[in-house]
C-alpha positions in Angstrom: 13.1 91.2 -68.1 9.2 91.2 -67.2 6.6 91.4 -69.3 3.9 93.6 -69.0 0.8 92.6 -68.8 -2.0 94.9 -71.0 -5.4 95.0 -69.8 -7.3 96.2 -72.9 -11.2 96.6 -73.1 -12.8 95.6 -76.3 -15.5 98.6 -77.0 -17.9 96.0 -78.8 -18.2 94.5 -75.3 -18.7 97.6 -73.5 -21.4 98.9 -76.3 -22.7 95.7 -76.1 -23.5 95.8 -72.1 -24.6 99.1 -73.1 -27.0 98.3 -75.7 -28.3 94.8 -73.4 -28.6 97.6 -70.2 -30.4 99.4 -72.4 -33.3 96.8 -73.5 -33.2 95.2 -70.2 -34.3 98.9 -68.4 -36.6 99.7 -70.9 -38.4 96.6 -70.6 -38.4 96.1 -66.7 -37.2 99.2 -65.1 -34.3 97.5 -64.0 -30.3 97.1 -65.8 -29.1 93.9 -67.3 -27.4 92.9 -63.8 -30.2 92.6 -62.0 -31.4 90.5 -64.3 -28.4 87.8 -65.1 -25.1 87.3 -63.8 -21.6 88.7 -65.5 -21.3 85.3 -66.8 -24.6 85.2 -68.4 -23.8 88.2 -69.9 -20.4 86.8 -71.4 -22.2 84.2 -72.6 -25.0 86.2 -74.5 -21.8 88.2 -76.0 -20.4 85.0 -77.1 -24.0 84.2 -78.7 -24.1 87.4 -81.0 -20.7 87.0 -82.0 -22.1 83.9 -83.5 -24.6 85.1 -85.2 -25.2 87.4 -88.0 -27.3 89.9 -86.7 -27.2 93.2 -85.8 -26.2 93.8 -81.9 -29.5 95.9 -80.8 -31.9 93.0 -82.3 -30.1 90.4 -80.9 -30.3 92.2 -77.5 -34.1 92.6 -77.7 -34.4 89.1 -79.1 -32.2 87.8 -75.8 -34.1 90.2 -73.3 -37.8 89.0 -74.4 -36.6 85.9 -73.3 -35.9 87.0 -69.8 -37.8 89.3 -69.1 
């Protein structure tokens, strides 16, 4: 028997890129990957999980940092 591996996408993340995309081309013209890396954008989702805040100020909050 062999299992079946599920590949399932967790729609925080994805309205999370959205909402970081978002702030980042709003700011600078340019989307969140031009900015940082896939892994720096794991990272910043792993940082609002922690945190009690709603996602959209928490993205603005992390893109005035880069940007």
């Amino acid at each position: 028997m062999t299992t079946q591996n599920v590949n399932t996408t967790d729609s925080s993340w994805t309205v999370f890129i959205e909402i970081l995309s978002d702030e980042f081309t709003a700011r600078t013209g340019f989307g969140v990957y031009a900015h940082i890396t896939p892994v720096d954008a794991s990272q910043a989702y792993q940082q609002y999980q922690l945190r009690n805040a709603p996602m959209r100020l928490f993205a603005r909050e992390y893109v005035r940092r880069y940007a």
